[in-house]
C-alpha positions in Angstrom: -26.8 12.7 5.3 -29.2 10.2 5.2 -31.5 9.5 1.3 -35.1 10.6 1.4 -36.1 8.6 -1.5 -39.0 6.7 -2.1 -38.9 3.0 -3.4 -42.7 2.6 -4.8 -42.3 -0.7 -6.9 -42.9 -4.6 -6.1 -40.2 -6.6 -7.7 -40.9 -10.3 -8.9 -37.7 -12.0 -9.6 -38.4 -15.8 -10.7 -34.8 -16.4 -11.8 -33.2 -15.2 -8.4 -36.2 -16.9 -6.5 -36.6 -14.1 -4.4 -39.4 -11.1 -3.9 -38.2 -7.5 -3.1 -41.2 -5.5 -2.0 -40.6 -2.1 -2.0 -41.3 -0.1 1.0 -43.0 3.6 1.6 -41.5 5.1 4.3 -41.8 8.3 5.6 -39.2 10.3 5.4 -36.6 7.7 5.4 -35.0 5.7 2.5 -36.4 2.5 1.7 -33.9 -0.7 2.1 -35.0 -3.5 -0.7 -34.6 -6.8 0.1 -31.9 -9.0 -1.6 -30.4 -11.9 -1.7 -27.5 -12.5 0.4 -24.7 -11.8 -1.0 -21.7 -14.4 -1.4 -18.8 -15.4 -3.0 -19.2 -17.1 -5.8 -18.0 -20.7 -5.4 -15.0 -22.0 -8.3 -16.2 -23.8 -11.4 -13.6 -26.3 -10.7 -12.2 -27.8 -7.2 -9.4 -29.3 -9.2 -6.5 -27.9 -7.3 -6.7 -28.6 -3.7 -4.0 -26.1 -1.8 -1.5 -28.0 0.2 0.8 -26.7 2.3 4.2 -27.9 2.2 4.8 -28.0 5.9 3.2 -26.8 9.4 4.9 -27.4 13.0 1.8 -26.2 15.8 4.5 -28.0 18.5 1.6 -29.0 20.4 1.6 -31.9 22.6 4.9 -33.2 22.4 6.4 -35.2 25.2 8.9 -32.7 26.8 10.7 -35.3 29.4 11.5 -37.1 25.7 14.9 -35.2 24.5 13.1 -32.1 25.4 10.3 -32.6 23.4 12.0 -31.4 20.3 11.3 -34.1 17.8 8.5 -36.1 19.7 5.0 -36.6 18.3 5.9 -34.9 15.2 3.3 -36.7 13.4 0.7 -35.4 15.7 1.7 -31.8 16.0 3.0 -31.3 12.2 0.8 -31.2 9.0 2.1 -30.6 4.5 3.6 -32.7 2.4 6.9 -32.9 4.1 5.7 -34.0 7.7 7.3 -35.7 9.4 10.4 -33.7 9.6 12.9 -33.7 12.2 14.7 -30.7 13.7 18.5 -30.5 13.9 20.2 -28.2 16.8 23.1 -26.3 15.9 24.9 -23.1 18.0 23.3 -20.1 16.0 27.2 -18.4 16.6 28.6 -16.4 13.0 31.9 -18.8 14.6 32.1 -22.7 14.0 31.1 -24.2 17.7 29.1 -27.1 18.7 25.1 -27.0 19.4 24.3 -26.3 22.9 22.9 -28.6 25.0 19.4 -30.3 25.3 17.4 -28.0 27.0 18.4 -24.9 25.2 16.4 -25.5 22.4 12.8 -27.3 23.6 9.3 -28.0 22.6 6.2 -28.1 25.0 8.6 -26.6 28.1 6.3 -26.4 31.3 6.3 -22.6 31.1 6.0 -22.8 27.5 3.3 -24.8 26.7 2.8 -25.7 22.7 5.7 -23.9 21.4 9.4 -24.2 20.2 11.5 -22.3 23.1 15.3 -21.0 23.1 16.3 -20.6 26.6 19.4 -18.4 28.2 21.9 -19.1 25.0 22.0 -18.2 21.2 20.9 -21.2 19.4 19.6 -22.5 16.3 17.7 -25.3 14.9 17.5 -26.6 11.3 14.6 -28.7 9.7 16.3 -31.8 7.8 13.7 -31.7 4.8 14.4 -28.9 2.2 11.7 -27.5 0.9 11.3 -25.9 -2.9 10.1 -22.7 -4.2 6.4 -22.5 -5.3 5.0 -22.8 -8.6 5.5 -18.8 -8.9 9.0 -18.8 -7.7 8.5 -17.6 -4.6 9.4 -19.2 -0.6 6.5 -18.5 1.6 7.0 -18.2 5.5 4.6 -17.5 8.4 5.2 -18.0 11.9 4.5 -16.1 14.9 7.4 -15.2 17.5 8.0 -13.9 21.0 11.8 -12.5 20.4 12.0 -12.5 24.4 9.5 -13.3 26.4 8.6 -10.7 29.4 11.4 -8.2 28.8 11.8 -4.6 28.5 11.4 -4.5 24.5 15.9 -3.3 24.4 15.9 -4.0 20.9 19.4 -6.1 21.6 18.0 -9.8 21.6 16.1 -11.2 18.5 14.8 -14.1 16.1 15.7 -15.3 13.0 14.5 -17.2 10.3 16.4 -18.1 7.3 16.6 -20.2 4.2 20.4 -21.6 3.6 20.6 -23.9 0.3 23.0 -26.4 2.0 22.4 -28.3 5.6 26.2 -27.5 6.9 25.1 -23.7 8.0 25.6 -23.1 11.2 22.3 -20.9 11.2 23.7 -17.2 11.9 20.7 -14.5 10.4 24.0 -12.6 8.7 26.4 -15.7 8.1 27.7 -15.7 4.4 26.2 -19.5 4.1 22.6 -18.1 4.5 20.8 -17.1 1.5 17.7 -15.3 3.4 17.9 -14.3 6.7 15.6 -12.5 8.6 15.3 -11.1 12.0 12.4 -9.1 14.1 14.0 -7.3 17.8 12.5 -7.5 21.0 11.0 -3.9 19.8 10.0 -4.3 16.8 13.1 -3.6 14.9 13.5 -5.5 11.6 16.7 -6.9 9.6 17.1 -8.6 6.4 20.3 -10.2 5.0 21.0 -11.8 1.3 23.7 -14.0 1.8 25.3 -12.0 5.0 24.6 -8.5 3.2 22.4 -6.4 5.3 19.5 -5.2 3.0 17.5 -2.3 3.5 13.5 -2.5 4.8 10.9 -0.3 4.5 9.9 0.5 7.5 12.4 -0.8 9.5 10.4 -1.4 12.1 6.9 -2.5 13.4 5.3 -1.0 16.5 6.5 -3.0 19.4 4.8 -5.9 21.1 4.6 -9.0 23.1 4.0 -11.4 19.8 5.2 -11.0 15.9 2.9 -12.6 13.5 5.0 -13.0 10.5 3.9 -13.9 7.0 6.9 -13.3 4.0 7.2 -13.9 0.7 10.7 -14.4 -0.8 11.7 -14.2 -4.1 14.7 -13.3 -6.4 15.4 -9.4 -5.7 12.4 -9.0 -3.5 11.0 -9.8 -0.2 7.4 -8.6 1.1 5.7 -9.1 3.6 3.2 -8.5 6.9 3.9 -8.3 10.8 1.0 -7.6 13.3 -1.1 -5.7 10.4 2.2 -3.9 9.1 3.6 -4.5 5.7 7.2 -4.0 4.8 9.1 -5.0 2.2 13.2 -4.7 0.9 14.9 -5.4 -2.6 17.6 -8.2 -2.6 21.2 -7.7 -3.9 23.3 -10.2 -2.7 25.8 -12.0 -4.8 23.7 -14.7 -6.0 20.1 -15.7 -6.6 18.1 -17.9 -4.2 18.2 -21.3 -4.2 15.9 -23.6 -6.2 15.1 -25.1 -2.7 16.3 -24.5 0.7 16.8 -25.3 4.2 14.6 -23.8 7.0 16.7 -22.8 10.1 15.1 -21.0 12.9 17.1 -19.0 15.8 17.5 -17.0 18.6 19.9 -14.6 19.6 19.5 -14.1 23.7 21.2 -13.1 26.8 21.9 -15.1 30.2 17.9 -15.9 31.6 16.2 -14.9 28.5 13.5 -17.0 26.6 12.4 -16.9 23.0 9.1 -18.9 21.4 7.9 -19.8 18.2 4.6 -21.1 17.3 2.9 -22.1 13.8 5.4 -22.5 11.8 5.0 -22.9 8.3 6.0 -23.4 4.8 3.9 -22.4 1.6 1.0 -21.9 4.1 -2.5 -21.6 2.5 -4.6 -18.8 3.0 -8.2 -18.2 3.0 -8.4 -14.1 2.9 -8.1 -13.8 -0.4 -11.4 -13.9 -1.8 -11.4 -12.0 -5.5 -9.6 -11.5 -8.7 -11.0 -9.3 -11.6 -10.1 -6.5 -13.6 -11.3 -3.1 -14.1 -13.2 -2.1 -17.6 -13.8 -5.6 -18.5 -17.2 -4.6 -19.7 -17.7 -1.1 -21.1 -19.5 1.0 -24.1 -15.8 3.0 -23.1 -13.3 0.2 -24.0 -15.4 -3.0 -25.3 -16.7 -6.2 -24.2 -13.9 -8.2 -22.6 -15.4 -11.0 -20.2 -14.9 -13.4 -22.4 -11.1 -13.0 -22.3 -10.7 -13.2 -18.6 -14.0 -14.9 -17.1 -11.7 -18.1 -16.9 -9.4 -16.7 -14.3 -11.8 -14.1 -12.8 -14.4 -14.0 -10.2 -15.4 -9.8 -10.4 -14.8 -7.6 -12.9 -15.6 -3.9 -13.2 -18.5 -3.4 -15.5 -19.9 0.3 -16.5 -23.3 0.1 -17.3 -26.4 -1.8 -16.0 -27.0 -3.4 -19.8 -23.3 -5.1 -19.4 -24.9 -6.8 -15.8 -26.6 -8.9 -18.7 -23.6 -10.3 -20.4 -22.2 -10.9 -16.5 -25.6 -13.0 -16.1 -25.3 -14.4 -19.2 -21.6 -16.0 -17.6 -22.9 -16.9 -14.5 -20.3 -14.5 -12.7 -20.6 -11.4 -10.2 -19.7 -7.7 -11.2 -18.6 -4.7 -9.8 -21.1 -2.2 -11.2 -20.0 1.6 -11.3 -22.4 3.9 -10.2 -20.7 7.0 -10.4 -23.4 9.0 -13.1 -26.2 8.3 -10.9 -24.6 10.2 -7.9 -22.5 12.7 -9.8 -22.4 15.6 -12.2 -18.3 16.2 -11.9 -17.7 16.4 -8.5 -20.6 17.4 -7.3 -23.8 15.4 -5.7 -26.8 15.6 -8.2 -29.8 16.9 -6.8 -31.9 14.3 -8.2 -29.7 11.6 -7.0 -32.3 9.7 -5.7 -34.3 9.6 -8.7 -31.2 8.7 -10.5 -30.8 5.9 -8.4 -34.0 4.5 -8.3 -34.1 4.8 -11.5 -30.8 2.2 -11.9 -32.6 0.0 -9.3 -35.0 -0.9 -11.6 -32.9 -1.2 -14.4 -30.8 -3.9 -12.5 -33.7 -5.7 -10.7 -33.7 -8.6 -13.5 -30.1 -9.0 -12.8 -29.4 -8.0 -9.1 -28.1 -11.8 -8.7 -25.2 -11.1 -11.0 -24.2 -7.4 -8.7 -21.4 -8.5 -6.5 -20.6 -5.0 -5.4 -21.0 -1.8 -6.0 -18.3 0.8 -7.4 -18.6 4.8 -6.4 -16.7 7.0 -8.4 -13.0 6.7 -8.9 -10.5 8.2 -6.3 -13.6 10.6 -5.1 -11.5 13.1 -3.1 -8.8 13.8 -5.7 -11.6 14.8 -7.9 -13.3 16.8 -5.5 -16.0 15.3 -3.9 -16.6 16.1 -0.6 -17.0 13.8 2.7 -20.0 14.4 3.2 -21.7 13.7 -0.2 -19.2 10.3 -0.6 -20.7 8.9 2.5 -24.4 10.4 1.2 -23.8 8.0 -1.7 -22.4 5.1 0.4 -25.2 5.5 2.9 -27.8 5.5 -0.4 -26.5 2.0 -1.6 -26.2 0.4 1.9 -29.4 1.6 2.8 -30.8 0.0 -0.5 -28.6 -3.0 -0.9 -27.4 -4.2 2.9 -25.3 -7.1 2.1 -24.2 -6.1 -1.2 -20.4 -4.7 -0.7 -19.7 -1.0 -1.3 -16.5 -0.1 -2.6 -14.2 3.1 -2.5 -11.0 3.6 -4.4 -9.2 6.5 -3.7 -5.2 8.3 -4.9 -2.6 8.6 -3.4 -2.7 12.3 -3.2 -5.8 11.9 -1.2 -4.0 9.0 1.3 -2.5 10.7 5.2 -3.4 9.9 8.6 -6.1 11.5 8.3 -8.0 10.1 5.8 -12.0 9.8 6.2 -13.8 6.6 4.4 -17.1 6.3 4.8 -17.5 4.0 7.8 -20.5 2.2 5.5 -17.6 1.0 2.7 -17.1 -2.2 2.8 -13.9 -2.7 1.2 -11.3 0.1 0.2 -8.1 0.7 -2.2 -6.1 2.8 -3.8 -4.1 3.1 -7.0 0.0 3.7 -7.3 1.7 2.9 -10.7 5.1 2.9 -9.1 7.6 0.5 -7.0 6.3 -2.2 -4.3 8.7 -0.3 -1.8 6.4 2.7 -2.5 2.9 0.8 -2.8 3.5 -0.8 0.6 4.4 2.6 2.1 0.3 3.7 1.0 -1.0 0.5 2.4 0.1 1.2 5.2 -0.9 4.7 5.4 -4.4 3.6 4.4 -5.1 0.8 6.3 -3.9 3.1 9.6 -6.9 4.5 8.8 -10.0 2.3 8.0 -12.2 1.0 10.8 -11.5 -3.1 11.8 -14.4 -4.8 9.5 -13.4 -2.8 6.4 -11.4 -4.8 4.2 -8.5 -3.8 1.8 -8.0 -4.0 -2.1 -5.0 -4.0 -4.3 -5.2 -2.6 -7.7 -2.3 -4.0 -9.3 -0.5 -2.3 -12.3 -1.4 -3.7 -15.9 0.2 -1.2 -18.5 3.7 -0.4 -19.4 5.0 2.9 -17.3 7.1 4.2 -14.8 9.4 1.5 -13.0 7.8 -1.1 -15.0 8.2 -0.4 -18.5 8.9 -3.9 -20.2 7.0 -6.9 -20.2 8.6 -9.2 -18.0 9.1 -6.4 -15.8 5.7 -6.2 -14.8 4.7 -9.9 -14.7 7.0 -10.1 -12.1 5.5 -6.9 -10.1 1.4 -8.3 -10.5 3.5 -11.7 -8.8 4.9 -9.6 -6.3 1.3 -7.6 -5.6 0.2 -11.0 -4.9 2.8 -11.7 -2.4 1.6 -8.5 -0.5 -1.8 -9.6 -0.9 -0.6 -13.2 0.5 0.6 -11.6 3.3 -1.9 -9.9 4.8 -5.0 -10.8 6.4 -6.5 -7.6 5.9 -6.4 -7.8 2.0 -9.7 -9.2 0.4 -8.8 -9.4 -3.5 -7.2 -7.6 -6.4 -8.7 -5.8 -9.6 -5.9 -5.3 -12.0 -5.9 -1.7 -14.3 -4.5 -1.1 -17.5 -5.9 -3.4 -19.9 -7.6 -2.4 -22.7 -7.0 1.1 -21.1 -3.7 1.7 -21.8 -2.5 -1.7 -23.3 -3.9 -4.4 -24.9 -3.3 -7.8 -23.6 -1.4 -8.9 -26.6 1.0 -6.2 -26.1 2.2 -7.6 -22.7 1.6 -11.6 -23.0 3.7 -12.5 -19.3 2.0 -10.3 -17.8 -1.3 -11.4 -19.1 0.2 -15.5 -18.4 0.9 -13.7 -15.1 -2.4 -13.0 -13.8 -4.0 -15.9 -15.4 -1.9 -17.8 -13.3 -2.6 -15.7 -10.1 -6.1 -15.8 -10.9 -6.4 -19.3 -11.1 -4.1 -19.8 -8.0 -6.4 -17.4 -6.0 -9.5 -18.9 -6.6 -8.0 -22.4 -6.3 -9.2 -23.7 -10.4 
């Protein structure tokens, strides 16, 4: 249902340099003009993201060894390049590498990738690498397990981490720390130090390529394949290695091929656009910019008088605008006036909105389709570029799930394990149309499988490793502060986001 307000006011904003004249249209809603809307750059460029190492395999010289380790310097990019490769068998048995041409770069019907051809094999990169400053190993890669087969299931690829150079690069071989493997079908296995580990899901819809990203740290592994997230707890006998080895493999049969392309280590990624928390700004709970504007770049504020303190920083907010739309669970009739009367309200400080908040987890509390999208369709038809957000519960998350097709980005809240969280991303994102773009909304407050301090630091670092991973993740607005708990009350996980804030917007 389309708004049939009126917008009957000329707008002269000096301080935004911009004019929004208001339209009268018959019948129709009137859209005022604003400013496009952007993310706000950092305050400080002081940390440049590096990556620690990236192999494209492109344009090596394949008549030269096979191509393997020529024009590394050309084709490979972080602070370890140049690194040489290493072939070893790949067998769970001491035996020596195969020869040359089972393991190749740029092959002829290949082109630009690392190849395995007819023969289990393995390779391992000569330069460890170390954790990142969070603790964490970060992978991406993308891999053909074979290429042009029938999708069996019996031939894979591995990737692994091994804390010593003398492994002979098995994905289950005691001498591996991490090893990880994706089927010709999908299927999915994970090993900590030869112990097979348990992934949810255990598989990923089938296909000709895997694009990988993982982050691996002690007792947990997340990550994202083709658009899928899994993740699996680690229990093997001893913790990760400060730094590690990077072997890559491929288990195949007689006239089978396997590739590999874009390999890398700590890659850097450019999805992630926004950190914040919700309530920062409230008559309900208090003014709280100040304490995290440093590490911040949105932040949930409740009424249009707090968009003036968000000016007053220089930062964006996400404005709620539940009250102007709502009585309970039901669409006001005077919506329109309500909202039009808030557009006026926030005309001097329309510069500082970076996106507007509908009520909280809508269906849970009753709201129907049909007036969520009404109030949606209000706000986009006001504000075009200004981002629309829905949050919704987890009761309210199944395949058949309806967001308004207007919302630009969409979450949902779960106070419980990351095995569980990644389970309702899943679910969601199944759901949402290609251009809409997904929020976390990490846990901040002592409860459930998190009920100690350091125990939660550690799940807002892993929330960021699922956010790392996939593409389709655009930031994270943490709940619980001030809330529940009180910063004080839970200083690492405070240290925690500060640092994840900071990382994420690169100060």
């Amino acid at each position: 249902m389309k708004a049939t307000f009126l917008v009957e006011r000329a707008m002269h904003l000096v301080r935004m340099r911009w004019l929004a004249a208001a339209s009268v249209l018959c019948g129709c809603s009137a859209g005022i003009m604003e400013p496009e809307w952007e993310a706000p750059a950092s305050r400080s460029q002081a940390l440049v993201p590096t990556e620690q190492f990236r192999d494209t395999f492109n344009g090596a010289n394949n008549a030269n060894g096979t191509g393997l380790n020529d024009n590394l310097a050309g084709r490979q990019s972080g602070s370890l390049a140049p690194a040489t490769y290493t072939r070893l068998s790949g067998l769970w048995y001491p035996a020596p590498a195969p020869s040359l041409w089972v393991a190749q770069v740029n092959h002829v019907w290949s082109p630009d990738t690392l190849s395995f051809h007819s023969s289990t094999s393995a390779l391992r990169m000569d330069k460890p690498f170390s954790r990142d400053a969070s603790g964490a190993f970060r992978l991406s890669f993308v891999a053909e397990p074979v290429v042009s087969d029938a999708r069996d299931g019996g031939n894979w690829v591995s990737v692994m981490l091994g804390g010593t150079a003398s492994s002979s690069g098995y994905v289950s071989g005691a001498d591996i720390d991490f090893g990880f493997l994706i089927r010709s079908n999908g299927g999915l296995g994970i090993f900590d130090n030869g112990q097979s580990m348990t992934v949810t899901p255990g598989s990923v819809p089938a296909a000709d390529k895997y694009s990988v990203s993982l982050a691996v740290r002690d007792g947990q592994v997340l990550g994202t394949i083709n658009g899928v997230s899994f993740s699996a707890r680690l229990s093997g006998p001893v913790a990760l290695p400060s730094s590690a080895y990077l072997y890559l493999g491929a288990y195949l049969e007689n006239e089978q091929v396997s590739r590999f392309d874009d390999v890398a280590v700590s890659p850097v990624v450019n999805h992630l656009k926004h950190y914040g928390y919700y309530w920062a700004q409230s008559g309900s709970y208090g003014p709280h910019l100040d304490e995290v504007t440093a590490h911040t770049n949105l932040n949930f504020v409740q009424h249009p008088e707090d968009l003036a303190a968000c000016a007053a920083r220089g930062v964006k907010c996400l404005l709620e605008t539940r009250w102007q739309f709502f009585n309970g669970s039901t669409l006001r009739p005077d919506y329109a006036q309500a909202w039009n009367q808030l557009v006026t309200q926030i005309t001097p400080y329309l510069g500082s909105v970076g996106g507007f908040y509908v009520i909280d987890e809508p269906y849970w509390v009753g709201v129907s389709v049909r007036d969520l999208e009404t109030c949606v369709n209000t706000l986009k038809d006001t504000f075009p570029s200004i981002p629309v957000m829905v949050v919704h519960a987890v009761p309210s998350l199944s395949p058949s799930l309806v967001t308004p097709a207007r919302a630009d980005w969409v979450g949902f809240d779960h106070y419980g394990p990351l095995s569980e969280v990644v389970g309702h991303l899943n679910t969601l994102r199944a759901t949402l149309t290609p251009s809409q773009k997904l929020w976390l909304v990490p846990q901040s407050y002592l409860v459930g499988a998190y009920s100690d301090d350091a125990a939660l630091a550690r799940a807002n670092w892993e929330y960021y490793d699922l956010a790392r991973s996939d593409p389709r993740i655009h930031g994270l607005l943490n709940f619980g502060l001030w809330t529940h708990q009180a910063p004080s009350s839970v200083p690492r996980t405070f240290e925690a986001q500060r640092a994840i804030g900071n990382e994420l917007l690169r100060r």
